[in-house]
Backbone of each chain as ProteinMPNN parsed JSONL, in Angstrom:
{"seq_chain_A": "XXXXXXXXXXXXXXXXXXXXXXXXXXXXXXXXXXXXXXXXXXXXXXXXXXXXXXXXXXXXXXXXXXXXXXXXXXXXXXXXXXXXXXXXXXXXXXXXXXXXXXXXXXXXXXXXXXXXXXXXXXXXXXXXXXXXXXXXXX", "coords_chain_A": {"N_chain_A": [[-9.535, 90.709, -30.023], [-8.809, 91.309, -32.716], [-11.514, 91.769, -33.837], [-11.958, 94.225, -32.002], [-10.106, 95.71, -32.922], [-11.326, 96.508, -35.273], [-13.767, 97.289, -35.266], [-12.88, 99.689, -33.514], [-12.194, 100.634, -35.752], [-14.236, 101.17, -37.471], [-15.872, 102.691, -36.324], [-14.522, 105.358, -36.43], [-14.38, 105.628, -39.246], [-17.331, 105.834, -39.69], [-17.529, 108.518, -38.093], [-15.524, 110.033, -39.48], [-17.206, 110.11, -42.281], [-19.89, 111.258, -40.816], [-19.281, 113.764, -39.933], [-18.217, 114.856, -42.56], [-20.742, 114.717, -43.825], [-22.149, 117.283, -43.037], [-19.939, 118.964, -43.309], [-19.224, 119.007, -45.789], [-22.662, 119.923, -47.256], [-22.407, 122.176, -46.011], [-20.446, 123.79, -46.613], [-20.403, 123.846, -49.749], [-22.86, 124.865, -50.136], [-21.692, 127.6, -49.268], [-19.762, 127.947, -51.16], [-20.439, 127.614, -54.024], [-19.955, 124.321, -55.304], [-17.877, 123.817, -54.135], [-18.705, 121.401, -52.056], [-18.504, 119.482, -53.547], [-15.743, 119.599, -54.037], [-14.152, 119.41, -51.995], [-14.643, 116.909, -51.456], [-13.283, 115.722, -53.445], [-13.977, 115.125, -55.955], [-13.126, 116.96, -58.253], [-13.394, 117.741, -61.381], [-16.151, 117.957, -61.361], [-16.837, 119.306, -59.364], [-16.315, 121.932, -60.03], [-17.049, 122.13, -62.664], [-19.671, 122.315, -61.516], [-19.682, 125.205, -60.036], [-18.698, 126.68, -61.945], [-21.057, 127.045, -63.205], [-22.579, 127.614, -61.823], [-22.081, 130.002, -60.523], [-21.611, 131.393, -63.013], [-24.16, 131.868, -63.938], [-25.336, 133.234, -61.929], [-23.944, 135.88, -61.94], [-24.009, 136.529, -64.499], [-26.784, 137.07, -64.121], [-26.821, 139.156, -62.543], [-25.087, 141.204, -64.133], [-26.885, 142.017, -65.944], [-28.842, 143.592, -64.504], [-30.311, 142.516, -62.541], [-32.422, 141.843, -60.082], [-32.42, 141.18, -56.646], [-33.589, 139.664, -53.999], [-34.856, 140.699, -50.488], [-34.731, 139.023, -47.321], [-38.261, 138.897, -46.409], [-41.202, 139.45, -45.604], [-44.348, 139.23, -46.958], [-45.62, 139.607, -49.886], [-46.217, 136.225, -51.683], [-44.552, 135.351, -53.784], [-42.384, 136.967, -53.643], [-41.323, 135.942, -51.558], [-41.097, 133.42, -52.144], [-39.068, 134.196, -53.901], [-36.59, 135.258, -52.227], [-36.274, 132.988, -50.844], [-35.156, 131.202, -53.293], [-33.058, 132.738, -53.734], [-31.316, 132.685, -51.928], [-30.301, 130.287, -51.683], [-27.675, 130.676, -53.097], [-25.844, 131.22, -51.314], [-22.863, 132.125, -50.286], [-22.71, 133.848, -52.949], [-25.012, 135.613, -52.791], [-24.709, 136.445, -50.332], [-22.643, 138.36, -50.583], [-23.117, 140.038, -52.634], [-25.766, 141.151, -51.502], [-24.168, 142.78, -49.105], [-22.494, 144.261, -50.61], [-24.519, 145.808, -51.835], [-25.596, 145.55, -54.444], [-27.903, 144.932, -57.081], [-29.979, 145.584, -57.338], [-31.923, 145.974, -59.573], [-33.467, 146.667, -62.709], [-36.511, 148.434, -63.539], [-36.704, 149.206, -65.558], [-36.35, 148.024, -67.898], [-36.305, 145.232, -69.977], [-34.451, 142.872, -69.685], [-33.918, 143.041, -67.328], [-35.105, 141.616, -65.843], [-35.396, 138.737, -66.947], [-32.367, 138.879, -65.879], [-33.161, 139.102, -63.201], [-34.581, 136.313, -62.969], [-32.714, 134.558, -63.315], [-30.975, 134.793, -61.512], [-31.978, 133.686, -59.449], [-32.776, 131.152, -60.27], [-29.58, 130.219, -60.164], [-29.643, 129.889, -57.524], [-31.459, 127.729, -56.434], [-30.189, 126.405, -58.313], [-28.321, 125.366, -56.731], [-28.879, 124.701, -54.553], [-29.872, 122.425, -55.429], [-27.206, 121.064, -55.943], [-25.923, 120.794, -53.52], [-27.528, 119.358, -52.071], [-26.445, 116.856, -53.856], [-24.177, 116.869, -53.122], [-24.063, 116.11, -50.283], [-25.339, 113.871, -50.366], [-23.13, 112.238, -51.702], [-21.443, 112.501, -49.643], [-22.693, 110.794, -47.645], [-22.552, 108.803, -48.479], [-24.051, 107.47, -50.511], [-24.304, 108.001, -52.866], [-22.13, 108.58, -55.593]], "CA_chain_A": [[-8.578, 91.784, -30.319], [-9.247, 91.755, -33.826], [-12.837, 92.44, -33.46], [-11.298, 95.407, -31.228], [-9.157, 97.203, -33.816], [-12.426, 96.658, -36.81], [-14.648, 98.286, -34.316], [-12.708, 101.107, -33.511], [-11.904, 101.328, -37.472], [-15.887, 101.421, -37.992], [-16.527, 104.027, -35.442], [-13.295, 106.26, -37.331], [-15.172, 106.039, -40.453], [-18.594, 107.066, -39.336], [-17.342, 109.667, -37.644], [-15.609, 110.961, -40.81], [-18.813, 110.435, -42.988], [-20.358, 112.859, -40.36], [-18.23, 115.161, -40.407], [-18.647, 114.973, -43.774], [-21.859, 115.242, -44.512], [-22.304, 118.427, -42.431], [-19.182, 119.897, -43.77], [-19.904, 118.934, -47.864], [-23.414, 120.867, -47.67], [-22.919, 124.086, -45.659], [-19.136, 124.86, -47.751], [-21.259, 124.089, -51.162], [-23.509, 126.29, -49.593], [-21.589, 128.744, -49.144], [-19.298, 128.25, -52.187], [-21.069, 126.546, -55.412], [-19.054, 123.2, -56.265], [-17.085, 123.287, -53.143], [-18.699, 120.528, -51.989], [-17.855, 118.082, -54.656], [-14.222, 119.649, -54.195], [-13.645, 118.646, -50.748], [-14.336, 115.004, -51.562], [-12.132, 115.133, -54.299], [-15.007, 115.248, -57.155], [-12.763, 118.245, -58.982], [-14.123, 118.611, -62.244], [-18.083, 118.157, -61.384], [-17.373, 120.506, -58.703], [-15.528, 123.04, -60.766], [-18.37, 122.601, -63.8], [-20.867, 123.366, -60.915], [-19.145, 126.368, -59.7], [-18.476, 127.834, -63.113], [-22.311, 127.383, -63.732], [-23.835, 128.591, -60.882], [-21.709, 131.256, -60.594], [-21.406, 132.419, -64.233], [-25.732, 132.443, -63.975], [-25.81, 133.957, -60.884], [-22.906, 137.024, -62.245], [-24.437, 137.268, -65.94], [-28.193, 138.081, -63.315], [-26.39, 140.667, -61.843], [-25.44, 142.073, -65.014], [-28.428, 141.936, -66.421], [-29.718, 144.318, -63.619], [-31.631, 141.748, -61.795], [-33.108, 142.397, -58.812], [-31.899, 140.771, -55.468], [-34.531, 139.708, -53.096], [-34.491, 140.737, -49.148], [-35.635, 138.708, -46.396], [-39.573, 139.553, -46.222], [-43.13, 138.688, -45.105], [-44.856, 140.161, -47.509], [-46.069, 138.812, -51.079], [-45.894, 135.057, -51.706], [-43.734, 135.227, -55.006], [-41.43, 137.747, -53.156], [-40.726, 135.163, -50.205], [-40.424, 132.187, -52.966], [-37.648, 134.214, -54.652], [-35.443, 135.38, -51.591], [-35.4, 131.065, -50.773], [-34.224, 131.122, -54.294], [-31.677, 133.468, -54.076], [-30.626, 132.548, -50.464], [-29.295, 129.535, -52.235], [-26.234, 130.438, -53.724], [-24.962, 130.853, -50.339], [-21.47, 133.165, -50.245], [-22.792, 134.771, -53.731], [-26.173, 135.981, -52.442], [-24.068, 137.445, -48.932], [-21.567, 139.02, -51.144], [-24.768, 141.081, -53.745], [-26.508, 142.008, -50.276], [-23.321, 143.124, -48.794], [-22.076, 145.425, -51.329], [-26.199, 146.888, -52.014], [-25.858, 145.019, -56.011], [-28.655, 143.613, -57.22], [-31.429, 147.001, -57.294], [-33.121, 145.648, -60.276], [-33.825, 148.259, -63.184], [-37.673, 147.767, -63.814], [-36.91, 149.933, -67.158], [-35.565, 146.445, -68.726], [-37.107, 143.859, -69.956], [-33.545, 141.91, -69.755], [-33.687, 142.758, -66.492], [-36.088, 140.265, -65.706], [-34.22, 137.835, -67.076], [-31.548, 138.628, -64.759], [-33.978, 138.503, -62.13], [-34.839, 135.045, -62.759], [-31.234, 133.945, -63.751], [-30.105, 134.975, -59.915], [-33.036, 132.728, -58.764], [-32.371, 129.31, -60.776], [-28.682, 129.706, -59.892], [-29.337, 129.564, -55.935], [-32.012, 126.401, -56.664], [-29.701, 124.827, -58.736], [-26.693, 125.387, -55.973], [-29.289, 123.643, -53.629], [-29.441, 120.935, -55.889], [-26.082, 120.175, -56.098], [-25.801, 120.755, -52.146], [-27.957, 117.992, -51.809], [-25.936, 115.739, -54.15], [-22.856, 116.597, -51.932], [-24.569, 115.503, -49.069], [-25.834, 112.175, -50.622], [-21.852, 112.071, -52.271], [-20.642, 112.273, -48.118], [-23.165, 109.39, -47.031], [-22.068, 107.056, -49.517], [-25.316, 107.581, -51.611], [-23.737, 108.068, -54.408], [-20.524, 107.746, -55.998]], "C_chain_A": [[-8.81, 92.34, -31.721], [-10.683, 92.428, -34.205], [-12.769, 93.979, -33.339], [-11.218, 96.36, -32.035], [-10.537, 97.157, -34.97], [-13.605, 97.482, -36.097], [-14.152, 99.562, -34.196], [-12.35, 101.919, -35.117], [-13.211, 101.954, -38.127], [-16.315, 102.654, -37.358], [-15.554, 105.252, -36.18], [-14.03, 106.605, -38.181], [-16.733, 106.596, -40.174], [-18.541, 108.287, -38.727], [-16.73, 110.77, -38.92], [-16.478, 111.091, -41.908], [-19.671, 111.265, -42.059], [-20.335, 113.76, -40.792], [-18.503, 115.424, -41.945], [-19.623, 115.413, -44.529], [-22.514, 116.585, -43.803], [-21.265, 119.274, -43.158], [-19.385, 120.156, -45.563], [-21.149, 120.225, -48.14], [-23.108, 122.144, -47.405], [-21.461, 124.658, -46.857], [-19.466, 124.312, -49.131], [-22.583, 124.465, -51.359], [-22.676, 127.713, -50.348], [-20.703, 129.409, -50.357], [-19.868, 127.27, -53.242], [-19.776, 125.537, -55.66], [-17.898, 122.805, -54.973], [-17.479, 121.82, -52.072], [-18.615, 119.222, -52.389], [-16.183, 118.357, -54.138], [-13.533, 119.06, -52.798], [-13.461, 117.126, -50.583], [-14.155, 114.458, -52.674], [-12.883, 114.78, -55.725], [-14.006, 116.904, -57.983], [-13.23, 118.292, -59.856], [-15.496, 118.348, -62.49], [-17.981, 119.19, -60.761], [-17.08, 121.961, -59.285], [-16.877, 123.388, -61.624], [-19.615, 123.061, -62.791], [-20.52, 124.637, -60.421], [-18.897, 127.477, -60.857], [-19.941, 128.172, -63.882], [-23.023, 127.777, -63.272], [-23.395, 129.725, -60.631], [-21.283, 132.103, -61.846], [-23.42, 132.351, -64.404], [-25.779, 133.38, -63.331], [-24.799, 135.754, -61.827], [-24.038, 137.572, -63.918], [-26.469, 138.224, -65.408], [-28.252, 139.291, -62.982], [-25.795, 141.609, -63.055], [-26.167, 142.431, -66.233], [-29.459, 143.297, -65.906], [-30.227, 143.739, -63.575], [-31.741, 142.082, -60.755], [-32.867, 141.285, -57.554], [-33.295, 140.854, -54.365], [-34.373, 139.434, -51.481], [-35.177, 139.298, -48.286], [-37.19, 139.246, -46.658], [-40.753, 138.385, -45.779], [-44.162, 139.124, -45.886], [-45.893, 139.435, -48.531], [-45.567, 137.708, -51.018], [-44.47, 134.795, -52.53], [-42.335, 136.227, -53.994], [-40.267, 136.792, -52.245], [-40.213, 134.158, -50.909], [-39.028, 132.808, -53.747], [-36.428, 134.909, -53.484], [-35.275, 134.122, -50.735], [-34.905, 131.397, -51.622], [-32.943, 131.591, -54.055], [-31.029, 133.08, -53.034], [-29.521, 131.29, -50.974], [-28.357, 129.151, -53.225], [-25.798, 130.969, -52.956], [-24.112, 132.163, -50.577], [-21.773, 134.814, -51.292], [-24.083, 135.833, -53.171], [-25.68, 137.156, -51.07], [-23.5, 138.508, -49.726], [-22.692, 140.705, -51.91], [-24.918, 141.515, -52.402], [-25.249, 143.062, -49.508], [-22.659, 144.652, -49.009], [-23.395, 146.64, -52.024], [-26.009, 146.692, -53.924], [-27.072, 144.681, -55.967], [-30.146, 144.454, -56.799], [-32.414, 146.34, -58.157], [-33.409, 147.045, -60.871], [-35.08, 147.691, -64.363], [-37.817, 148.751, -65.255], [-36.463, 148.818, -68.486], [-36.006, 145.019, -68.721], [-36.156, 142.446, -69.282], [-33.482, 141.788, -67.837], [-34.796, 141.778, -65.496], [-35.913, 139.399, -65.356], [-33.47, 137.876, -66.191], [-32.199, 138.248, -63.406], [-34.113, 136.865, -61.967], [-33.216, 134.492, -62.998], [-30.679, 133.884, -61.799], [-30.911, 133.881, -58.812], [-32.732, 131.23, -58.808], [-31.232, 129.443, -60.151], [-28.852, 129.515, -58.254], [-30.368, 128.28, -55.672], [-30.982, 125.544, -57.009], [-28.359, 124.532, -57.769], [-27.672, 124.197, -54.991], [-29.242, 122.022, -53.96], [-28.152, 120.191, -55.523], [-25.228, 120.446, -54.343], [-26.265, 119.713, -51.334], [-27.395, 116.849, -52.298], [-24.676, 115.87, -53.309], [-23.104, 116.0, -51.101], [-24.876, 113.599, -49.712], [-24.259, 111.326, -51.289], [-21.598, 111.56, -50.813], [-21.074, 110.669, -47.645], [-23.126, 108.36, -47.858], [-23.326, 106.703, -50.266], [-25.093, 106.868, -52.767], [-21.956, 108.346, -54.763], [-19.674, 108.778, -56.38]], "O_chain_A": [[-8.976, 93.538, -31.945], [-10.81, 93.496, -34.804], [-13.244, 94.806, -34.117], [-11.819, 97.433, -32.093], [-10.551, 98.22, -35.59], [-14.234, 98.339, -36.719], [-14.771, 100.525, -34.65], [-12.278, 103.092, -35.484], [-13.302, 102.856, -38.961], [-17.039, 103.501, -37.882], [-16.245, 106.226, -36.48], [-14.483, 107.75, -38.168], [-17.12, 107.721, -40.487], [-19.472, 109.085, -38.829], [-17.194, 111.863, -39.247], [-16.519, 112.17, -42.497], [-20.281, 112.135, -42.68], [-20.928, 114.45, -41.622], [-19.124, 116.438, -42.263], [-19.602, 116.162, -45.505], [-23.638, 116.83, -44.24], [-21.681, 120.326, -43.643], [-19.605, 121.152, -46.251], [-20.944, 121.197, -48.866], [-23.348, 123.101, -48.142], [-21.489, 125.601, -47.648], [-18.445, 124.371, -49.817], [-23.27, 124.428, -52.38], [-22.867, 128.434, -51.327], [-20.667, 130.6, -50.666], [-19.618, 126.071, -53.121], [-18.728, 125.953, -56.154], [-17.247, 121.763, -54.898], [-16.589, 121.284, -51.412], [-18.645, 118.166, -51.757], [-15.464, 117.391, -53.882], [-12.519, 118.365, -52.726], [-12.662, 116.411, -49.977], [-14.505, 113.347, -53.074], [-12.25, 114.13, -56.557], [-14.705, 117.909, -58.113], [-14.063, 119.18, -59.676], [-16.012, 118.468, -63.601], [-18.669, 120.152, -61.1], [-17.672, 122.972, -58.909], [-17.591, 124.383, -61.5], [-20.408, 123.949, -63.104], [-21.543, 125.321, -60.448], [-18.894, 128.703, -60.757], [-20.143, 129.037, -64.734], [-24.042, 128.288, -63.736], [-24.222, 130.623, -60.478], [-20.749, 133.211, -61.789], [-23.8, 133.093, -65.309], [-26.182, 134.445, -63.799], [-25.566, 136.636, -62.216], [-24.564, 138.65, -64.197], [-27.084, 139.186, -65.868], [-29.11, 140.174, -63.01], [-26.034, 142.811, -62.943], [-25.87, 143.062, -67.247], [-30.39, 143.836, -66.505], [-31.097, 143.786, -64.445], [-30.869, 142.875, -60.4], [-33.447, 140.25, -57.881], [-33.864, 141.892, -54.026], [-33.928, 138.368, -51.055], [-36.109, 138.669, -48.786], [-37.158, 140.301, -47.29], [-40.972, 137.176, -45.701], [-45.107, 139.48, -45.181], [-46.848, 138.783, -48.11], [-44.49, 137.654, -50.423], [-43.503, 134.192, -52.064], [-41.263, 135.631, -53.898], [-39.037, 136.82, -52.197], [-39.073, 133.78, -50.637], [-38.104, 132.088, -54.121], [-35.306, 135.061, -53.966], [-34.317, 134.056, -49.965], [-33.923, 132.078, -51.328], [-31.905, 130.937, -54.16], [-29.817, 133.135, -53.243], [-28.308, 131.279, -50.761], [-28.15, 128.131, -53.883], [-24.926, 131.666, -53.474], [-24.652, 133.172, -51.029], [-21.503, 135.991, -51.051], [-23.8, 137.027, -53.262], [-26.117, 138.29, -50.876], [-23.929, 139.641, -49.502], [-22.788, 141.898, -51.624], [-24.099, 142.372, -52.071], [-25.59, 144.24, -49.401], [-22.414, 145.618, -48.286], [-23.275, 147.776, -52.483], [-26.282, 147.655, -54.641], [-27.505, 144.139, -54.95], [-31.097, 144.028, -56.144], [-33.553, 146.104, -57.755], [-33.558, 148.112, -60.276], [-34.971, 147.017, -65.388], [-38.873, 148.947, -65.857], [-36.343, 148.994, -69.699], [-36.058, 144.096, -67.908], [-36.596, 141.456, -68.697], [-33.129, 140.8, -67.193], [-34.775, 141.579, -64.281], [-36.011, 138.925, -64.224], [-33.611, 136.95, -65.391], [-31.855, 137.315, -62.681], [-33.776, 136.275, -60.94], [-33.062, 133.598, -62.166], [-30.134, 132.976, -61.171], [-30.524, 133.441, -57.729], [-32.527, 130.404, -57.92], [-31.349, 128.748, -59.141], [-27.946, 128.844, -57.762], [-30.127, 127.707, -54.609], [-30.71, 124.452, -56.51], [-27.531, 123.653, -58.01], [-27.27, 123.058, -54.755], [-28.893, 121.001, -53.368], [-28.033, 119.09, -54.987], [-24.025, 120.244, -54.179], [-25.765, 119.239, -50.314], [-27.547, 115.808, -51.658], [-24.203, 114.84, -52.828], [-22.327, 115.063, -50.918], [-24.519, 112.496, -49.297], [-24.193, 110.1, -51.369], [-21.527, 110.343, -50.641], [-20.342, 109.715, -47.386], [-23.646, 107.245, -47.822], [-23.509, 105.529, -50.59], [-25.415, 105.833, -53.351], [-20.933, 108.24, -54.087], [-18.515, 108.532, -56.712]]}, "seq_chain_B": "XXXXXXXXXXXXXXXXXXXXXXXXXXXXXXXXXXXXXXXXXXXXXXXXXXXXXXXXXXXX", "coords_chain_B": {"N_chain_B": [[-21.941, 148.061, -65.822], [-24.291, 146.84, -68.383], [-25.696, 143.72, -69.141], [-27.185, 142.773, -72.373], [-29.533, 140.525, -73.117], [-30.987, 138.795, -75.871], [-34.687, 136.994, -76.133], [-33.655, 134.747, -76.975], [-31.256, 133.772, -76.494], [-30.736, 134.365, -73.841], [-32.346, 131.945, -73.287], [-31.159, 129.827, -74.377], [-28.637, 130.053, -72.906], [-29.909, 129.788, -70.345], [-30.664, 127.08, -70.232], [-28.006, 125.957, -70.77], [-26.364, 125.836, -68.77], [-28.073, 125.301, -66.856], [-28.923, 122.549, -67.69], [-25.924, 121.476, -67.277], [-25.825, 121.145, -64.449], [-27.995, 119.917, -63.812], [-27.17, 117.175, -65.466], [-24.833, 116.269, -63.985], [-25.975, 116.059, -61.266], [-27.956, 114.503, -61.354], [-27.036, 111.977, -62.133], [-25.193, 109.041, -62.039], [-22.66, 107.683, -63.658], [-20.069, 108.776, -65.439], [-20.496, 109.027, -68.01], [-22.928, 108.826, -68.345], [-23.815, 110.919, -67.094], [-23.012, 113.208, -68.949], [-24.89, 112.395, -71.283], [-26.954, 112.202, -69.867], [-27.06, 115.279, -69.222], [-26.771, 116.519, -72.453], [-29.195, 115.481, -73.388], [-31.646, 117.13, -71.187], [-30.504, 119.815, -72.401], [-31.474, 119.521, -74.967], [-34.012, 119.008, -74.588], [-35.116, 121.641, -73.496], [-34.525, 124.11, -74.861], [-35.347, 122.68, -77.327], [-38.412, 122.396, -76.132], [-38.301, 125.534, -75.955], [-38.571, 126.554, -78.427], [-40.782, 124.896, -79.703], [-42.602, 125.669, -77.828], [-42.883, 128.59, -78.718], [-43.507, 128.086, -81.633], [-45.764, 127.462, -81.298], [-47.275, 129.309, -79.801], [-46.845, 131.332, -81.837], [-48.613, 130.177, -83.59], [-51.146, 130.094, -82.759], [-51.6, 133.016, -82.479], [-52.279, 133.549, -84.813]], "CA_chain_B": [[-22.4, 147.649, -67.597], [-25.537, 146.322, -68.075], [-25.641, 143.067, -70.663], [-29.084, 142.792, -72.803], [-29.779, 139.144, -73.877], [-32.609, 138.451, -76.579], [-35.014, 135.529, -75.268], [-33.499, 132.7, -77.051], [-29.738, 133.696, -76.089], [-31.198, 133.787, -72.513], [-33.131, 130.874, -72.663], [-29.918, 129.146, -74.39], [-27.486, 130.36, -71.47], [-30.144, 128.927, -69.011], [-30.619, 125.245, -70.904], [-26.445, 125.524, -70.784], [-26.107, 125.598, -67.036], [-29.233, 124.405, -65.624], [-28.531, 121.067, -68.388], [-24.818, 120.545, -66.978], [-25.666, 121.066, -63.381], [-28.743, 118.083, -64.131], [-26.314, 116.343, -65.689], [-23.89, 115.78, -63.046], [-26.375, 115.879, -59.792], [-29.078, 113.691, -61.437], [-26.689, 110.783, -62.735], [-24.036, 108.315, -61.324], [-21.277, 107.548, -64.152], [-19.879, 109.997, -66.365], [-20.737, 108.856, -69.721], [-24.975, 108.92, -68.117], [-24.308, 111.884, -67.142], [-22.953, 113.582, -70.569], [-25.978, 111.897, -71.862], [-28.459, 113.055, -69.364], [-26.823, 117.036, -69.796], [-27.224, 116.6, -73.6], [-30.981, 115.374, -73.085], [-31.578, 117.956, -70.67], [-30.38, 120.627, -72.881], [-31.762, 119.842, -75.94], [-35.835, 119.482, -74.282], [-34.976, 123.048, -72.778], [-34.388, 124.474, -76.177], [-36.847, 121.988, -77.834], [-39.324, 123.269, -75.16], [-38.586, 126.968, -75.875], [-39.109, 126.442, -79.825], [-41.984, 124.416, -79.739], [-44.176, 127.06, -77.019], [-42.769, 129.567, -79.493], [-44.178, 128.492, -82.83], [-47.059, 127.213, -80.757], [-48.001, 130.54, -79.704], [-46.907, 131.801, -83.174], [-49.719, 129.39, -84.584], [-52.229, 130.388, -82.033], [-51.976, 134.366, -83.044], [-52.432, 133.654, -86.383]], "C_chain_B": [[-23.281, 146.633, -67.367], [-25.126, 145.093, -69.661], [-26.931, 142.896, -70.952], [-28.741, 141.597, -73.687], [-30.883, 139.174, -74.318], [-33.242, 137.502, -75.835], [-34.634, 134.602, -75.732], [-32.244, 132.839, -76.614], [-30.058, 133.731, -74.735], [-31.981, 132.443, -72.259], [-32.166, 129.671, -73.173], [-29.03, 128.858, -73.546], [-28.274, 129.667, -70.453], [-29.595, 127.638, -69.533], [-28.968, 125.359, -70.722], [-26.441, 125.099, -69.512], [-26.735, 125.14, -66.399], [-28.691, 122.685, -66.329], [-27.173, 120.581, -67.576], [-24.693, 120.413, -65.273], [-26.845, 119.657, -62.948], [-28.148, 117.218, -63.795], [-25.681, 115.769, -64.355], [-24.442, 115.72, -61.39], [-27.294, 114.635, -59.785], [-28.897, 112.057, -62.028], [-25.548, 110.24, -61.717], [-22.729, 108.306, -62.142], [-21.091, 108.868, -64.438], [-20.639, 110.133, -67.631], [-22.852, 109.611, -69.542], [-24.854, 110.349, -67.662], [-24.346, 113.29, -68.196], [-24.631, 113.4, -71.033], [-27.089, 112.864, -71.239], [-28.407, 114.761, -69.432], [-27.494, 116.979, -70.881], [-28.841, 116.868, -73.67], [-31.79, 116.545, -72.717], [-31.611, 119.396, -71.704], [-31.572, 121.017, -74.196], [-33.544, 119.813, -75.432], [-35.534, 120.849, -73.751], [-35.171, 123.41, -74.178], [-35.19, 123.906, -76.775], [-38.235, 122.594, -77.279], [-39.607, 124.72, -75.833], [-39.578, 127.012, -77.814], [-40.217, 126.188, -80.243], [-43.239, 125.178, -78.917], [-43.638, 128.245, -78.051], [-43.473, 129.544, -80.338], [-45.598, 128.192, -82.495], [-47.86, 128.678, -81.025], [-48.029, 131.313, -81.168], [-48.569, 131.885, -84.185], [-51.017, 130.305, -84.151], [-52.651, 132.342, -82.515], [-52.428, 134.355, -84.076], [-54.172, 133.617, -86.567]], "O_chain_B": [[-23.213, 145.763, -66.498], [-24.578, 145.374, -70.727], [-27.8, 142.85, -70.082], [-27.973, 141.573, -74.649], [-31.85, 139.474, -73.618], [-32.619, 137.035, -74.882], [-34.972, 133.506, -75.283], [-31.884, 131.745, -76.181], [-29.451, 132.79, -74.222], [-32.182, 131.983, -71.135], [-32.243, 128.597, -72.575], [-28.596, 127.726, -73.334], [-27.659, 128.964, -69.65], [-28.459, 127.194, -69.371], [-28.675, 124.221, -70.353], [-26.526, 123.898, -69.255], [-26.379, 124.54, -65.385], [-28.191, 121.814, -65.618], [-27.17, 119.414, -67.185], [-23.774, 119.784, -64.75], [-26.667, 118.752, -62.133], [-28.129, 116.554, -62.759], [-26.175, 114.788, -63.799], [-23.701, 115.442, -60.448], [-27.495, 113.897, -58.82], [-29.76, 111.22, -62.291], [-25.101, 110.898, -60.777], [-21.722, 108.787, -61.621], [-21.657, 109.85, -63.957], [-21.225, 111.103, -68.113], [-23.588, 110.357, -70.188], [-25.854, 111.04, -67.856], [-25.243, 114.128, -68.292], [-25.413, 114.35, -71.061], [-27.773, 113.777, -71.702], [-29.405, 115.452, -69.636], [-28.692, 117.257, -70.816], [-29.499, 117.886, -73.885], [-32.544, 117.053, -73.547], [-32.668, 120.021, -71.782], [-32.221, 122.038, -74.426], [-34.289, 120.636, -75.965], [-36.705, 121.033, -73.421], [-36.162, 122.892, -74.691], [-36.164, 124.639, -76.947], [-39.02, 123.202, -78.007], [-40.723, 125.097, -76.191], [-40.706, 127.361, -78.164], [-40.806, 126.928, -81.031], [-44.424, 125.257, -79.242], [-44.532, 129.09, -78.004], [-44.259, 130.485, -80.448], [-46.527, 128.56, -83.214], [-48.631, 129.06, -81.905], [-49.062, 131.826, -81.599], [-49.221, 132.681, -84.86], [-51.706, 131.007, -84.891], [-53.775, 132.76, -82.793], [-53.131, 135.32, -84.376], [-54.676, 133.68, -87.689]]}, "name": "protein", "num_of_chains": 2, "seq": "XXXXXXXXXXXXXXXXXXXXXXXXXXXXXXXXXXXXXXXXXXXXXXXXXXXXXXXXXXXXXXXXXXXXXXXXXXXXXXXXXXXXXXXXXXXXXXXXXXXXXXXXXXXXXXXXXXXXXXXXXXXXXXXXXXXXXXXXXXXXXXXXXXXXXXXXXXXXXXXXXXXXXXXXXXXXXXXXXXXXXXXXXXXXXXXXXXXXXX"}
């Protein structure tokens, strides 16, 4: 009987570490830091959210340049992965047609690459959510 | 409105954010990860300084 109820307690919990680790990456995906915030990590996930999204925002006014889908050039395809990962922010730029790029600016460059690191470093910390869910890490 | 950053106030603003997002993905406590930000930050910035006067040297 006891056995019983620690069994069905074990199967409970793997099922919410699932769940978990599916739900942690794609909503710190789709919002930077929201996956620390769901499992109760508030101010890592907050400091990642105020850093990937104050890079990604200071890119865009920068005039950086927003990269489509494509097949095209190598470097082209390596920076719309980049940008793909900051998730919600990256939908939002494509959405509204931000994110032209004004090749009269050196700064805008800079922004270019600024909009890049922040959707790498969102992956990063999409992956530590995920390794946070499966009891990785702490 | 467009903002125009020099290269070390851009390459400062990265080392800020790329260092505290390190920090806190690439460590376990708190205190290691303070530490490992700091670290982090200051080879970014160390980095930029040092290929700077490098190249400096090298024009000369």
């Amino acid at each position: 009987m006891a056995n019983s109820t620690t069994g069905k307690a074990k199967v409970a919990e793997a099922a919410t570490v699932n769940t978990m680790a599916v739900l942690a990456p794609a909503v710190g995906w789709l919002i930077p830091g929201a996956g620390h915030m769901i499992q109760k990590r508030w101010i890592r996930g907050l400091l990642l959210f105020v850093s990937i999204v104050t890079l990604f925002l200071l890119g865009l006014a920068m005039d950086g340049r927003i990269y489509k889908a494509n097949g095209g050039d190598i470097l082209d395809i390596l920076g719309f992965i980049g940008n793909v990962g900051a998730g919600g922010l990256y939908i939002i730029t494509l959405a509204q047609d931000w994110g032209r790029g004004a090749i009269a600016f050196a700064t805008a460059d800079y922004g270019t690459k600024f909009m890049i690191v922040a959707g790498l470093l969102n992956f990063i910390a999409v992956a530590d959510a995920y390794h946070i869910a499966i009891g990785k890490k702490q | 409105m467009t903002i125009t950053l020099n290269h070390f106030s851009a390459a400062a603003v990265f080392a800020l954010f790329a260092s505290v997002v390190f920090g806190i993905t690439h460590r376990e406590t708190t205190r290691d990860m303070v530490r490992y930000g700091l670290y982090c930050f200051a080879m970014f910035l160390g980095g930029a300084l040092v290929a700077g006067w490098t190249m400096w040297l090298l024009r000369r």
